[in-house]
C-alpha positions as CSV (number, residue, x, y, z in Angstrom):
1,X,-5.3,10.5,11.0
2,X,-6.7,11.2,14.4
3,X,-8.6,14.8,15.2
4,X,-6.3,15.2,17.9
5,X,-3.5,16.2,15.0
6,X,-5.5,18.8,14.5
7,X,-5.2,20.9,18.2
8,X,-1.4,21.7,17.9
9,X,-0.3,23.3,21.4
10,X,1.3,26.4,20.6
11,X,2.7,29.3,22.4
12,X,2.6,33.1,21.4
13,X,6.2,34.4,22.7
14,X,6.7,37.9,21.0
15,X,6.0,39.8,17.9
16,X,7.4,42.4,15.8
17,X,6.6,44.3,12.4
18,X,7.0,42.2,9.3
19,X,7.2,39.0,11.3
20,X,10.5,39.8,12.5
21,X,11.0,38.1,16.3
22,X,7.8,36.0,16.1
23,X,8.5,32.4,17.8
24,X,6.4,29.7,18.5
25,X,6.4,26.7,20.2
26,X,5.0,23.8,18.9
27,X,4.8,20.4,20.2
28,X,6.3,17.1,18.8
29,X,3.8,14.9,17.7
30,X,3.2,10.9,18.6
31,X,1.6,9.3,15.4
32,X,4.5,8.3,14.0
33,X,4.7,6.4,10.5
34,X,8.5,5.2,10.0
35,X,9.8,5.4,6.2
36,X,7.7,3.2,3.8
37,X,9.2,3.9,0.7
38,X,7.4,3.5,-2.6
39,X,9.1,1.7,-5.8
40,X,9.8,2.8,-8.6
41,X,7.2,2.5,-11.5
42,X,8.1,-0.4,-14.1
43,X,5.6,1.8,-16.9
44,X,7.4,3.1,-19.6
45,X,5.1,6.2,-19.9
46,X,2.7,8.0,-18.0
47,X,-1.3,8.4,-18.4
48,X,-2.7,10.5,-15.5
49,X,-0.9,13.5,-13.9
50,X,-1.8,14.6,-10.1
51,X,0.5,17.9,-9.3
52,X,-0.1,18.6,-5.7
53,X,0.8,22.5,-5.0
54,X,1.3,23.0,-1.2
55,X,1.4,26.9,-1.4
56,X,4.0,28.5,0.5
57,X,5.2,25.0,1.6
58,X,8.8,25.8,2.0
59,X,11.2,22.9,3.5
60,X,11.0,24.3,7.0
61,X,7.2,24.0,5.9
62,X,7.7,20.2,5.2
63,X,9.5,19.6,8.7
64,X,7.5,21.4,10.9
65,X,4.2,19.4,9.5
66,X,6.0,16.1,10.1
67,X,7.4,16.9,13.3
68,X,4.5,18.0,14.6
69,X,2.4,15.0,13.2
70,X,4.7,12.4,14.2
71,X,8.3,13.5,15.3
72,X,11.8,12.7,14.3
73,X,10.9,9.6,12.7
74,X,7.8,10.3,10.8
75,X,7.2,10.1,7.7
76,X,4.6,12.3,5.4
77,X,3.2,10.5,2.5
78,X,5.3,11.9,-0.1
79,X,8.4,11.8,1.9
80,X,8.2,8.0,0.5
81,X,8.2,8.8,-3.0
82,X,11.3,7.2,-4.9
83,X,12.6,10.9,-6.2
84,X,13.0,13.8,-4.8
85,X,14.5,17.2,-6.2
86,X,15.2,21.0,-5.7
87,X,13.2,23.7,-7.4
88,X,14.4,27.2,-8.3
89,X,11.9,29.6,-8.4
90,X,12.1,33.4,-9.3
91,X,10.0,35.3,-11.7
92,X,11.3,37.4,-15.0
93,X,12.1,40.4,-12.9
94,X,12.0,39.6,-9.2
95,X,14.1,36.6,-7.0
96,X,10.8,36.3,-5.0
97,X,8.3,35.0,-7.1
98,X,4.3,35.3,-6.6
99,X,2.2,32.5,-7.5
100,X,0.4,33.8,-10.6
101,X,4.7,33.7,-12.0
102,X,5.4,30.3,-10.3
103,X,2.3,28.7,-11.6
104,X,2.5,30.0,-15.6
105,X,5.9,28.6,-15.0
106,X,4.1,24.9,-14.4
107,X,1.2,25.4,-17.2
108,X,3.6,27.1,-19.8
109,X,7.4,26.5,-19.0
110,X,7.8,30.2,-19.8
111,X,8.9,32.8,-16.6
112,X,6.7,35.7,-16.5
113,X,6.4,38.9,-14.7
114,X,4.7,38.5,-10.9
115,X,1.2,38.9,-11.6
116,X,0.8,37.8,-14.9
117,X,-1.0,34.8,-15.6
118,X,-0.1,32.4,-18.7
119,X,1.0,35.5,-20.6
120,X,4.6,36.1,-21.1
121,X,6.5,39.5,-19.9
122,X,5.6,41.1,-22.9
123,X,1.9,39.9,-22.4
124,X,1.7,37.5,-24.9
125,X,-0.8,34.6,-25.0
126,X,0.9,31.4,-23.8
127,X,-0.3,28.0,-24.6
128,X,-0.8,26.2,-21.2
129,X,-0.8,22.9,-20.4
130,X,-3.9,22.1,-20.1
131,X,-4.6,23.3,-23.4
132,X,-2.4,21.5,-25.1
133,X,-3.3,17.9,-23.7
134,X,-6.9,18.8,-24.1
135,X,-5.8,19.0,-27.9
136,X,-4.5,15.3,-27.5
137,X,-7.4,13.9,-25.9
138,X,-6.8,14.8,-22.4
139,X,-9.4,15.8,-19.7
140,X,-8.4,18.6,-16.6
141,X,-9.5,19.2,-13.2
142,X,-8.6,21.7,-10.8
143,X,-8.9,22.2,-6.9
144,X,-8.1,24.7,-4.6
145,X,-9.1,26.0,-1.3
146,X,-8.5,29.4,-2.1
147,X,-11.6,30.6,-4.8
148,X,-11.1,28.7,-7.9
149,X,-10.0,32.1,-9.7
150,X,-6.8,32.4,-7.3
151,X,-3.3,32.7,-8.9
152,X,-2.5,29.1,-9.0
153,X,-5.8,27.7,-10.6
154,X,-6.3,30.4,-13.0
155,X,-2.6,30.1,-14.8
156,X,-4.3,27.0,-16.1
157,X,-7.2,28.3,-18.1
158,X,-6.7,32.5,-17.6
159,X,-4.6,34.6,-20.0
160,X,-4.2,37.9,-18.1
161,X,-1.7,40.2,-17.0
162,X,-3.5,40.9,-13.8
163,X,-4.2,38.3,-11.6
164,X,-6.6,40.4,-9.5
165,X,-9.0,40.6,-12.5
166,X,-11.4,37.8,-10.7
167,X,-14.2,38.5,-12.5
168,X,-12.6,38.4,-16.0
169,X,-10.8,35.4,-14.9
170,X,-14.0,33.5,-13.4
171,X,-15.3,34.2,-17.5
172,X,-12.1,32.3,-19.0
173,X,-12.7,29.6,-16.3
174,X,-16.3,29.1,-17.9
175,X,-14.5,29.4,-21.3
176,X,-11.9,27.1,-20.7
177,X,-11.7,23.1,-21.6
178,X,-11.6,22.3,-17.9
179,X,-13.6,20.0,-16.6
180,X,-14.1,20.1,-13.6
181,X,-13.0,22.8,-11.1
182,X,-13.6,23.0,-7.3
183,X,-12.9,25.6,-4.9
184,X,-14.4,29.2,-4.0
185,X,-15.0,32.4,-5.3
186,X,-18.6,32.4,-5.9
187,X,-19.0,36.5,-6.0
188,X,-16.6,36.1,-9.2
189,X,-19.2,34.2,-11.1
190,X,-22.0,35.5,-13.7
191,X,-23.6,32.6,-15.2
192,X,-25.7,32.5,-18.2
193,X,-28.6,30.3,-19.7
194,X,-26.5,29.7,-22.6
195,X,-24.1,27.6,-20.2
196,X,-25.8,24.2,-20.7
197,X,-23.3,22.1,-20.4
198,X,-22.0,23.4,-17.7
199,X,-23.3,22.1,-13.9
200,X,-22.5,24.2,-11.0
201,X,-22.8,23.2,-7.2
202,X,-22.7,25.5,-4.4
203,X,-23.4,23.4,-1.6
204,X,-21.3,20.3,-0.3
205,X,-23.8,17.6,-0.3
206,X,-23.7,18.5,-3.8
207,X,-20.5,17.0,-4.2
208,X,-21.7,12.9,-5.0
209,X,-20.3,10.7,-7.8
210,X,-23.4,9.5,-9.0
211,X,-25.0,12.8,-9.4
212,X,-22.1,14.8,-11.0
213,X,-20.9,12.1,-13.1
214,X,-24.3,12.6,-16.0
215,X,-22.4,16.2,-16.7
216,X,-19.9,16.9,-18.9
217,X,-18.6,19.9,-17.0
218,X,-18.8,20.6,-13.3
219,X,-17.7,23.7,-11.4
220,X,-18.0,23.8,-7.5
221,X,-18.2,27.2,-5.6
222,X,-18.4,26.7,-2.1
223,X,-17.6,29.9,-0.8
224,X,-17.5,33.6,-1.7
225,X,-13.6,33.7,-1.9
226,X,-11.5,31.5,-0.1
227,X,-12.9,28.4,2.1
228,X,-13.4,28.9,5.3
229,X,-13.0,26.3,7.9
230,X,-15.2,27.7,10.6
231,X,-18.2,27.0,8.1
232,X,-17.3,23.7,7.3
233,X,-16.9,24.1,3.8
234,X,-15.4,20.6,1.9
235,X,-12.1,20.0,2.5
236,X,-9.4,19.8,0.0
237,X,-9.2,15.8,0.9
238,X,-13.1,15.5,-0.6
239,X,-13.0,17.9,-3.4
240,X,-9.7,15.9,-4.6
241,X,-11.3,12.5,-4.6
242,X,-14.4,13.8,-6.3
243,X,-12.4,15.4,-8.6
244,X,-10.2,12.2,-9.6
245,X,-13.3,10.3,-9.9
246,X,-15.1,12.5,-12.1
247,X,-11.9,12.4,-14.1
248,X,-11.4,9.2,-14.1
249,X,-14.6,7.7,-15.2
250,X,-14.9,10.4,-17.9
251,X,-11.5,9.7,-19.6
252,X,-12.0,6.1,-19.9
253,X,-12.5,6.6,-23.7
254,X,-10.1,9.4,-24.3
255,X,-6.4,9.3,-23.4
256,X,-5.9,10.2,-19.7
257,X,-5.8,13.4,-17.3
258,X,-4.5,15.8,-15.5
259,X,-5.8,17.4,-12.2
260,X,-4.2,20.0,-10.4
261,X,-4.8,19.9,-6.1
262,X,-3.9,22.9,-4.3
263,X,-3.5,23.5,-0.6
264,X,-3.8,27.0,-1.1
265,X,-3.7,28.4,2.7
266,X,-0.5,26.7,3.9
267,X,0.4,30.1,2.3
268,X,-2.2,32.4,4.2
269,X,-1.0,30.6,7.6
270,X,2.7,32.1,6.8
271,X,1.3,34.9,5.6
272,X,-0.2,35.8,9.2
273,X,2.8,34.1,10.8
274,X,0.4,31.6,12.5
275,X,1.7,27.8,12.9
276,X,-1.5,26.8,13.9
277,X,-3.6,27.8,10.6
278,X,-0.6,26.9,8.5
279,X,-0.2,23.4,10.4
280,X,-3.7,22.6,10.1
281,X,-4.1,23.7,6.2
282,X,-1.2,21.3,6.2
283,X,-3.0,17.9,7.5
284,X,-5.5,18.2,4.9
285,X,-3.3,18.4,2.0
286,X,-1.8,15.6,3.5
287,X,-4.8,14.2,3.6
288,X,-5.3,15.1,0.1
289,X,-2.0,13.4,-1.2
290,X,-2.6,10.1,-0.2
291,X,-5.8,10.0,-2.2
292,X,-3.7,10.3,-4.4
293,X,-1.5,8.0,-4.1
294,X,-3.9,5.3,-3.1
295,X,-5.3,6.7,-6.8
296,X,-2.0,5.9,-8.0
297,X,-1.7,2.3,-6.5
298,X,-4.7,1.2,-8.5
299,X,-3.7,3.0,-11.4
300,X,-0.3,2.6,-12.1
301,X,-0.2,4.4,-15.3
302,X,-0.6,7.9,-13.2
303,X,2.6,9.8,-12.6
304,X,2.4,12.1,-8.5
305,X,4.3,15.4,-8.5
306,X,4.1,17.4,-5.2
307,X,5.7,20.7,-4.7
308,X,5.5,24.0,-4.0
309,X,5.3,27.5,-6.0
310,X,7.3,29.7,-2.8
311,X,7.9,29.2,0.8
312,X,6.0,31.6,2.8
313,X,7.4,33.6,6.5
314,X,10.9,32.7,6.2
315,X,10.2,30.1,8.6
316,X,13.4,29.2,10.6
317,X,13.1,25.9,13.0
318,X,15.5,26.3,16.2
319,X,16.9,24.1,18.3
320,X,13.9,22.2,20.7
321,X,13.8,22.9,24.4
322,X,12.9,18.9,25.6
323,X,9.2,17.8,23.4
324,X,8.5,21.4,21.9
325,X,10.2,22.7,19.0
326,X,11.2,26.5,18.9
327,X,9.8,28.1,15.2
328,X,10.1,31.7,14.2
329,X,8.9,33.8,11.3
330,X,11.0,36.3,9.6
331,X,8.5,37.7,7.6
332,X,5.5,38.1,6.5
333,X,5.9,37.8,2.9
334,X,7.2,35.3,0.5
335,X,10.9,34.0,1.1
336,X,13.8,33.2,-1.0
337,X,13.9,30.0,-0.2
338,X,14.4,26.7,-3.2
339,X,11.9,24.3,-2.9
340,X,11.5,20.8,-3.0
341,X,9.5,19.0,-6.0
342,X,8.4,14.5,-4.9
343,X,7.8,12.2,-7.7
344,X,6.3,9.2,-7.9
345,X,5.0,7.0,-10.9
346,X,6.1,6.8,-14.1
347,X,8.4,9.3,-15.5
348,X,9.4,10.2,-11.9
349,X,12.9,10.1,-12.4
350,X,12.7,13.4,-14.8
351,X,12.2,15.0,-11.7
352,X,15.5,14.1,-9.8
353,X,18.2,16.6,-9.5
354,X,17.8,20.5,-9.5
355,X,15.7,22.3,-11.8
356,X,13.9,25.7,-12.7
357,X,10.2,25.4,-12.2
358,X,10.0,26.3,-15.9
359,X,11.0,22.6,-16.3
360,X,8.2,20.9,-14.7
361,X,6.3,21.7,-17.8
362,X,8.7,19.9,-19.8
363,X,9.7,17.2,-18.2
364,X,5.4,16.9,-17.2
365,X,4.9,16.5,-20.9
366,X,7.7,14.5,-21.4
367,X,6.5,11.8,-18.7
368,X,3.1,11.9,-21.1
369,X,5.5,10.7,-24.1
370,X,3.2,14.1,-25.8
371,X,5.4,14.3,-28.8
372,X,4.0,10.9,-30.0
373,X,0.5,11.6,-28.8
374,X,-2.1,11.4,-31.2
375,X,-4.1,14.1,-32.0
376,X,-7.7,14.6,-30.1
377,X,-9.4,11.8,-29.4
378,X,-11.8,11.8,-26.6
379,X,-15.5,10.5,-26.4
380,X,-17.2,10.9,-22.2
């Protein structure tokens, strides 16, 4: 996709507390790719699972990125999938979820109290996902571009009631049956000599096939907390197909894998009510979902799930005044908005319809036919 996507023209019109008032225009976009849809998958069951989480990546989200890339009739990349459906998404106690709720939602199909992290409202230890496939024979990979010990990485390896307990969290992540993991959050870290197995990378260059692919366990920390772009840190495009390489090549004798991909500051741009950082967070993880799915065309045993854990600004699209459309935040904080959830690959059509997010989980494990799994059988 040409760099040009990347310098969205955007004007500043007015502002008020709490986002209230704050419009932007942005301009309609001319690299337009018309509706390819993608078939349905012929495989009975799934292997491999790719969840893409597009953080704050509400609907109005969705639009505004394809407008802006490519106008009325573009087409993202998982705008083609086969199913699409609609995700409801509070916590135990609150209509607006966080993402530490919404994730232990996905890795545990159990609602939880904002904050809490694969522990239930009552903090009790919850079996998550990736735990239970890696019980089956399954590798796990995450990616974010937040630090790696943000809300949505850590409800897949951190049992906590306190997301903000980095530290803590960063020592279940080197705990934890995962992988590989790639994000930031370096100053979270303590590693010890009694780590052996595990390789970490600090630097970019680092990240090569060849060199990562003689270690059992790999963690990438390319930042103190979250990346940041004016340093040229990897982007989540790179870190993705690294990841599903590594992954790949190491369950070739064990029963498949699961990676999780997050775009983690599509949430931060709505957060600051700023189009442009939330428009450009959003190329990449477009970006980054193609991999995938070009991943998924040469391995057609691999089910695609994209969605979202909240939208993020109350972002409202207006009617446009000739080439520019008219956007305006209502907030600064999460919205109440449903979400959308694109499947594609086998087991895809369990995700059709409207659901809880609790149900990805199920319906996840369902795709991977887990009931009938055999018990742990991996060699890499």
């Amino acid at each position: 996709m040409k760099k040009s996507l990347l310098l969205i023209s955007i004007l500043l019109l007015a502002s008020c507390e709490d986002g209230a008032g704050v419009e932007e225009f942005v301009l309609m976009g001319l690299d337009t790719k018309v509706a390819s849809p993608l078939g349905r998958s012929t495989k009975l069951k799934a292997k491999n699972v790719i969840l893409f989480i597009g953080d704050g990546m509400g609907p109005n989200q969705v639009a505004l990125a394809r407008l802006s890339i490519g106008g009325s009739e573009h087409r993202l990349s998982f705008e083609n999938f086969p199913i699409t459906g609609i995700v409801y998404n509070h916590s135990t106690e609150s209509l607006s979820t966080d993402s530490a709720a919404a994730a232990t939602a996905w890795a545990t199909g159990i609602q939880t109290i904002n904050g809490f992290l694969s522990v239930d409202a009552e903090r009790k230890f919850l079996p998550n996902i990736v735990e239970l496939l890696n019980t089956k024979g399954y590798l796990s990979g995450l990616v974010a571009t937040s630090s790696i010990t943000h809300a949505t990485p850590a409800a897949f390896y951190a049992h906590i009631h306190n997301r903000y307990e980095e530290k803590e969290i960063a020592k279940m992540l080197i705990e934890s049956d995962i992988s590989i993991a790639l994000g930031g959050g370096a100053k979270f870290f303590d590693f010890s000599p009694s780590n052996e197995s595990l390789h970490v990378i600090y630097k970019k260059e680092s990240l090569d096939n060849n060199l990562l692919s003689s270690h059992p366990r790999v963690i990438g920390l390319f930042a103190d907390g979250g990346l940041d772009r004016r340093l040229a840190p990897p982007t989540q495009l790179k870190m993705t197909e690294i990841a599903l390489n590594f992954l790949a090549k190491k369950s070739l004798n064990c029963k498949g894998f699961f990676l999780m991909s997050e775009g983690s500051q599509i949430d931060w741009g709505g957060h600051d009510n700023n189009v442009k950082y939330m428009l450009s967070e959003f190329v990449d993880f477009e970006h980054s979902v193609q991999a995938g799915i070009d991943f998924a065309k040469e391995n057609q045993d691999t089910l695609i799930l994209v969605t979202a854990d909240h939208a993020t600004g109350g972002l409202i699209l207006q009617k446009p005044i000739g080439s520019r459309i008219r956007s305006q935040w209502t907030t600064e904080s999460h919205d109440l908005s449903p979400i959308n959830i694109y499947a594609y690959g086998p087991g895809a059509e369990l995700f059709s319809g409207v659901m809880n997010n609790t149900e990805i989980f199920d319906r996840i494990l369902l795709a991977l036919d887990y009931s009938n799994l055999d018990s742990k059988n991996c060699v890499n």
